[in-house]
N, C-alpha and C positions, 0 to 999 in steps of 0.2 A: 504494500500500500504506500502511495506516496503521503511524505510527512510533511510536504513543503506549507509551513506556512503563511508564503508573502500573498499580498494581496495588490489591487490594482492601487495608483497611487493618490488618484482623484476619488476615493472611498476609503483612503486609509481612517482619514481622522474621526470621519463622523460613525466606520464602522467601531471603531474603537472606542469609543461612547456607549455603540450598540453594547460591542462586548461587556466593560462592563457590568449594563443591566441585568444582567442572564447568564453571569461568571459564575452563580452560584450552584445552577445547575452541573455544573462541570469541577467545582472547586472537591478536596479533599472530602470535605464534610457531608457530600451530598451522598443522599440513599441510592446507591447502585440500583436500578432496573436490571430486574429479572420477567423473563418473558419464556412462556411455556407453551410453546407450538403446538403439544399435544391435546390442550386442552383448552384454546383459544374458542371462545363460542362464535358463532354465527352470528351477525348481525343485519347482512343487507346481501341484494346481491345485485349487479351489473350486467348491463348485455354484452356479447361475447366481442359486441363493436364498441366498447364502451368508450375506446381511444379513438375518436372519429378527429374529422379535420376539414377545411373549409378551400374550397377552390372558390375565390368570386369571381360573379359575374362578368364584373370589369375584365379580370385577366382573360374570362374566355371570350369574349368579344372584342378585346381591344377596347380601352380607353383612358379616363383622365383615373388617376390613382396619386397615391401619396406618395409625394418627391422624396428620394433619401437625403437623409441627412451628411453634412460635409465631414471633413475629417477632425472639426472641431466639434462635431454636434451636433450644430445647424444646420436648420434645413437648407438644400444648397439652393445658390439664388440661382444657378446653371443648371439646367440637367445636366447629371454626370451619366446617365444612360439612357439615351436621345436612341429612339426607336430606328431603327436601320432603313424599316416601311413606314408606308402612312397607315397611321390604325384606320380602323373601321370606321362607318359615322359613328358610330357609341361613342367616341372621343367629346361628342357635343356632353356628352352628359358628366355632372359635377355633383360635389359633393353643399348640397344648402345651407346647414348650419352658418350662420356666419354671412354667407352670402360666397357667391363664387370669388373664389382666390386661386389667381396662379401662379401664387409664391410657393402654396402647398401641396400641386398636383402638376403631375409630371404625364402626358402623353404614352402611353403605350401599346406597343401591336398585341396582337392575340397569343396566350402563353401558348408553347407548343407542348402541348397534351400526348403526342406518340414520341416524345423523345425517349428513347432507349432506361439511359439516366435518370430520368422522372423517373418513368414507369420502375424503374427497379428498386429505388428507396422508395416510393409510393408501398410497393407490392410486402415489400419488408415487413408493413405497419400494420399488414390486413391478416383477419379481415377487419373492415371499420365502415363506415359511411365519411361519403364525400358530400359536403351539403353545397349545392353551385345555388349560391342566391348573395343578399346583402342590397345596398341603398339601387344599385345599378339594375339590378334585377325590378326593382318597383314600376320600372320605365324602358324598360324595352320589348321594341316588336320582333314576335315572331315571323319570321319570311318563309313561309311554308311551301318554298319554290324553290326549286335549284337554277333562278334567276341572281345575274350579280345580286349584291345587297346596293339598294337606292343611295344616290349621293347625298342625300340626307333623310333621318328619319321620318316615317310620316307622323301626319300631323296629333298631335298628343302622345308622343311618345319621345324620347333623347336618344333613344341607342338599336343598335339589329342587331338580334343573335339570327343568324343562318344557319342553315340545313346543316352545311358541312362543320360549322362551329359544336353545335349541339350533338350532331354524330361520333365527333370529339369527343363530348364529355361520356357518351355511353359506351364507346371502342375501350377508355381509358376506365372504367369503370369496370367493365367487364376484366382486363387485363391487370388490377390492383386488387382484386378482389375485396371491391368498395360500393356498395349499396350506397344510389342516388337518393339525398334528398334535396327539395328545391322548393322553391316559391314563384308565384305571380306578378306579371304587371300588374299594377292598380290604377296608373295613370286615368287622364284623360283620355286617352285613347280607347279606352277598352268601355266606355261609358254609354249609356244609353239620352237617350233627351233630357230624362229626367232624373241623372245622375248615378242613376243605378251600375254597378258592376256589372260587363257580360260573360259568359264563359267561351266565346267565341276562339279569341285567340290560347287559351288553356286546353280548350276542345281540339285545335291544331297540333298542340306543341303534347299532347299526351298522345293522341294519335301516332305521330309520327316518332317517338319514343316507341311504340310496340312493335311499329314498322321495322325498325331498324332489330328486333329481340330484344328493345333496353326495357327497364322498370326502373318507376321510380318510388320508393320503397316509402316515403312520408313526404308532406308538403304542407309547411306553412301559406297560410293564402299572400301574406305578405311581408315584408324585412321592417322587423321596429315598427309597429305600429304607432308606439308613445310618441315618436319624434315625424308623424306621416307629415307634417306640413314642410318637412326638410327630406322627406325621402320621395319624393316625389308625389303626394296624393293631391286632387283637387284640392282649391281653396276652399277653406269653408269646412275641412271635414273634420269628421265629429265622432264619440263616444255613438253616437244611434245610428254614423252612416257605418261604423266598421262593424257594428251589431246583425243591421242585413246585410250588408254584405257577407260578412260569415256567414248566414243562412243561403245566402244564395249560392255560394262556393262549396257549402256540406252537399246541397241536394244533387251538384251539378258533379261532385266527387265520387260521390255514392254511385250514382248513375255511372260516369265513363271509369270508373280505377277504385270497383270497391273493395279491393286488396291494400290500397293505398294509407296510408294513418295519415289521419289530420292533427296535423300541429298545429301550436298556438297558444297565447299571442306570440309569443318572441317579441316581448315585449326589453326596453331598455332604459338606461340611465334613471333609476330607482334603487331605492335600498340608501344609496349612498349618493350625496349627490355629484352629478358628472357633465351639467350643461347650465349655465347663462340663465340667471331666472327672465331674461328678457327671450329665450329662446320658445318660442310655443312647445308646448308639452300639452299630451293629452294622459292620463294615469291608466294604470291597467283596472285600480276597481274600478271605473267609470266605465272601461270597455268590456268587463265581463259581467254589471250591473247591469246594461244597458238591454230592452226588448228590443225585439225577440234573443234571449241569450245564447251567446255563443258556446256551443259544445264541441269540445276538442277529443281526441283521444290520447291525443297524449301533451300536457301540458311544459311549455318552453318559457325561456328568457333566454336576456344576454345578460352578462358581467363585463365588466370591465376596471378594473381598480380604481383607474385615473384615466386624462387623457392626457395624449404624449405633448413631448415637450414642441411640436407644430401649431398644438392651438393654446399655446399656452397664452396669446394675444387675446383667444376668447375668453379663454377659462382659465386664469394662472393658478388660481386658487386652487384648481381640481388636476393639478399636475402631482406629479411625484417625484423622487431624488432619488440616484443608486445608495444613496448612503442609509435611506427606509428598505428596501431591498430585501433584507433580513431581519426586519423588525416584527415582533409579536404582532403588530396593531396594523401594518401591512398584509400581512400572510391572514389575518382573522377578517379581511374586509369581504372573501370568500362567505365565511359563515353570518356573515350579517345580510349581504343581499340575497342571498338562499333562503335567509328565513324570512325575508322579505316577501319574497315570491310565493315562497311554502303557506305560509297563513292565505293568503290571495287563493292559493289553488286548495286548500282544504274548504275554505268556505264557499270558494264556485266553481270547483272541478275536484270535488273529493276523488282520492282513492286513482287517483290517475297520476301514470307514472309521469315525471319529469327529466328534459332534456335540456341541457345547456346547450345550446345549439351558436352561441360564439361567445370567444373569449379569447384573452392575451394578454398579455405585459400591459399595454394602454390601448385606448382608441385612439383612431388619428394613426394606424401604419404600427404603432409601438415605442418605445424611446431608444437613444442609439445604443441601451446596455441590453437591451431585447436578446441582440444575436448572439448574447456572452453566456457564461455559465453563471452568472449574478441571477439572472431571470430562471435557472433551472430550479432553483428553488421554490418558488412559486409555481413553477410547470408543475413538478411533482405533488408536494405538499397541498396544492389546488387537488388534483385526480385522487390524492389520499382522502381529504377531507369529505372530497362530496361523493366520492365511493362509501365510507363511513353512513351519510344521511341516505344514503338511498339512490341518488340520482344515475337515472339508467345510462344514458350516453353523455360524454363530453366533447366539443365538436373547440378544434384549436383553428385559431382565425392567426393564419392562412398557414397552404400546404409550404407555397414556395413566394409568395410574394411580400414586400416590405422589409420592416426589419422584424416584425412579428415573425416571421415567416419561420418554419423546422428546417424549411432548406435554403441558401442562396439562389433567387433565382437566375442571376444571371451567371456563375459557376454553376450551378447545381451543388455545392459543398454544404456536407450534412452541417449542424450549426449543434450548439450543446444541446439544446433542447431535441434537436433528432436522437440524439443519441441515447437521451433520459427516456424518452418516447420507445427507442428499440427494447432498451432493456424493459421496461412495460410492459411490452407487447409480448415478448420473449418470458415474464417471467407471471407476472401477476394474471389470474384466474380470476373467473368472473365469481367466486364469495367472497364475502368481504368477512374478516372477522374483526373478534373483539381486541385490540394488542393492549387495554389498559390505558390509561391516563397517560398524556405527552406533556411536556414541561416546557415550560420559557427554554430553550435551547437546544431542544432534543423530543421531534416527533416520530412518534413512531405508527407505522399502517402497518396490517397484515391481512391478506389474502392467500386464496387458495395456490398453489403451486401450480400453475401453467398446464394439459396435459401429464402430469403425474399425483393417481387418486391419491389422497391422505397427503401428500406434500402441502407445505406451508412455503410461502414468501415472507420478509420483515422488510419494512422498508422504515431506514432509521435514515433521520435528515438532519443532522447537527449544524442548528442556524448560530452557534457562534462563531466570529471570526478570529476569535482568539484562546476557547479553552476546549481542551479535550472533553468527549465524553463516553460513558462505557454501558452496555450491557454485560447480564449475565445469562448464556445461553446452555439451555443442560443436554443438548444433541450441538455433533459436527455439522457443518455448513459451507454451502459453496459462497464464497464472498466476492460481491462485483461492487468497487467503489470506485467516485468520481472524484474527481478532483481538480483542480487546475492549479497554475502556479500564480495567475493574477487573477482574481473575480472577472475583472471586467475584460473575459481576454475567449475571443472563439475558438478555441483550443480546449478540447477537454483530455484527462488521463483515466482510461480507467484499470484500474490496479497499479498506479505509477506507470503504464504506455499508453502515447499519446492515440487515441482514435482518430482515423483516417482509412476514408477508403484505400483501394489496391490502386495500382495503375491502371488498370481495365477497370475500373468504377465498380468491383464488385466490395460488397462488404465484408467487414475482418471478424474473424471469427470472436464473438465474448469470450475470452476462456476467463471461467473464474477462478480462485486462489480457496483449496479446500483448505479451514480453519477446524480446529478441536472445538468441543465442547470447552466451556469455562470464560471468561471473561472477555467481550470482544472490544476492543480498542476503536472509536471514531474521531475520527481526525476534526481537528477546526475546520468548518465552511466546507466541509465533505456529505456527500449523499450515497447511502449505503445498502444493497437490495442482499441480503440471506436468503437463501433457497435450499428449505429442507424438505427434501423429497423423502427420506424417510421420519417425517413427524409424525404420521400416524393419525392425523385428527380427519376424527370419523366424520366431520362436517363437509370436509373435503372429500369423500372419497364418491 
């Protein structure tokens, strides 16, 4: 295991503060954790896609997206990755909040969805869901011709997905072993005289999804409803127009795709706040209060901790710092907007399972410590937490685009968070057990062992960046720990070697470091996955 413990140098000071707080945990004095895999109880359980992930809209049409950030930070006032093509018309289409800015959004062509590379870290992760929706998907036409796409969108709508764009998203889906989920236009476009939602172009675009052998396995009617006056819906709309129109979308789903689950709201920026009280906001009681009420099958939101430091002109107050990063009261803003949501869906969608259907470091792309191993922490300790409550799928916003993004997209080079994500994928089973009470410093998850009945996983996260911490385990153990030598740095180690694809792009094998029985050693600012295949717990088998 690597023992290094420097860290990056623009987080030294204020993580050293952090340390302090939660030195106690770690200090001489503290009560050693002991943890007994054999007899860990059951507490929840996950779907076998529980680690899903978000391809937008925008990347599959081409268009305006968030600018990266420069070498200091900032967003660059140049694009530094000026599309090679002219994207598609979807380029018209922006991001509202705020009003359009193109300080914040950068032009780009359509992601290529059959690149070899994609497809092979994609396929690593599965199986999982791909959800292709977000703000861009609210306002685009479907072109249900193998006609160019028009040199500009028609009228009520910003953007064209095509035939062959969308055949994309279902070749690539089938080939990642990634069940579609997706959402609607709600534009003007799709409206009738008197405002109503039609199912016309949904009726096209599910059609020729079967055509092709695709399915799309769930679909919210729309992206963030709470924030519809920025995500493209009519002026004027309201808690009673998203009311029928959810009735008119159930009867119209049921009918053409009734294999399909209805998600819903996917609802945002709640729990905590994350936009401009000047920004129109509609609430989610308002939209599930509202007649005729909306009935979902499976209830959604978004999270977001903060938004990134791009809009921080909008909202500075609702930004965050690498130096919170590893703070209790950052990693806990997970369990607040959860239970946010969770009373919302007991009292108007009891007993109906929940999906986080996006999330990430921030909104706004993410901030520029996104792509480092400072944000694996929250990667993880997020899927620990709401694996614990219940929540069935977690959907990471995005696969390969921004700095959010599991992969670079324009290397394709896997980023910490892919790698925390492989071993995930690789290790943790869809029951979740009970590991016992986690401390200011040191959380600990545990779920079923992957493919091996009665095996156990531990997954111990030591959020100080300056004291050790230890369990006591009374079975041997395979141990795969992360590590880096600066927080803020895209380079991960796991077991002290650095992770990195092959030369031919394919991935390196995890070998883990088999440990004894008796007291297991966690390093400062290290995340650490135990995999005991013979634990014996009869929950697991």
């Amino acid at each position: 295991m690597n023992r290094n413990k420097s860290i990056g140098h623009s987080t030294k000071v204020a993580l050293a503060a952090l340390g302090a707080a939660v030195s106690c945990a770690g200090s001489a004095g503290a009560a050693l954790l002991s943890v007994a895999p054999s007899t860990l109880p059951q507490i929840a359980t996950v779907d076998q896609r529980y680690q899903s992930y978000n391809v937008e809209m925008a990347e599959v049409i081409g268009g305006s997206f968030w600018k990266p950030y420069d070498q200091h930070g900032k967003v660059a006032q140049k694009a530094n990755a000026a599309p090679a093509v002219t994207p598609s018309p979807s380029s018209n289409a922006v991001f509202q909040i705020g009003g359009p800015d193109t300080s914040m959004f950068q032009a780009r062509p359509p992601v290529d969805l059959s690149n070899a590379r994609l497809r092979k870290l994609a396929a690593a992760l599965g199986p999982a869901y791909v959800r292709v929706s977000g703000t861009w998907a609210n306002s685009a036409y479907f072109q249900d011709s193998d006609e160019a796409a028009p040199a500009t969108p028609p009228k009520g709508f910003q953007g064209v997905l095509t035939r062959r764009e969308w055949a994309g998203v279902v070749d690539f889906s089938h080939a990642v072993n990634a069940k579609i989920v997706t959402s609607f236009a709600i534009s003007e476009g799709v409206r009738d005289s008197a405002g109503v939602w039609t199912p016309d172009q949904a009726r096209r675009f599910l059609a020729y999804t079967k055509s092709l052998g695709g399915e799309i396995a769930a679909a919210e009617l729309f992206n963030e409803p709470t924030i519809a006056a920025a995500g493209g819906a009519p002026p004027g709309y309201d808690a009673a127009a998203f009311a029928r129109d959810s009735v008119v979308f159930r009867a119209f789903a049921r009918a053409a795709a009734s294999d399909m689950l209805i998600v819903g709201p996917g609802s945002a920026g709640e729990g905590i706040p994350l936009t401009p009280a000047s920004t129109p906001m509609l609430n989610t009681k308002d939209l599930l209060a509202a007649t005729p009420r909306p009935v979902f099958d499976v209830f959604s939101y978004h999270f977001y901790g903060a938004v990134s430091m791009r809009c921080a002109e909008m909202s500075a107050e609702m930004t965050t710092t690498p130096g919170a990063a590893l703070s209790e009261e950052w990693l806990a803003r997970t369990d607040r907007v959860y239970d946010f949501y969770a009373a919302l869906r007991d009292n108007f969608q009891p007993h109906k399972s929940i999906w986080l259907t996006e999330t990430a470091d921030a909104a706004c792309g993410g901030n520029p410590w996104a792509p480092t191993f400072l944000d694996t922490f929250r990667y993880l300790d997020q899927l620990g937490r709401l694996a614990r409550r219940g929540v069935k799928v977690v959907f990471h916003n995005t696969l390969a685009s921004s700095e959010y993004g599991l992969i670079d997209r324009n290397t394709l080079t896997p980023r910490p968070n892919y790698w925390a994500a492989l071993l995930w994928r690789r290790l943790m089973g869809p029951i979740v057990l009970d590991a016992g009470p986690s401390r200011p410093g040191l959380h600990l998850y545990a779920q079923s062992l992957r493919d091996h009945p009665g095996g156990v996983t531990l997954l111990a996260i030591n959020t100080s960046p300056t004291q050790r911490e230890s369990i006591d385990l009374p079975m041997p153990a395979h141990r795969y720990t992360l590590t880096t030598r600066k927080l803020e740095d895209g380079h991960v180690q796991l077991n002290g070697d650095e992770l990195k694809l092959w030369p031919n792009g394919d991935l390196p094998g995890a070998q883990p470091r088999r440990i004894p029985a008796g007291r297991v050693e966690l390093a400062a600012a290290s995340i650490t996955f135990l995999a005991i295949p013979d634990a014996g717990n009869e929950s697991c088998r």
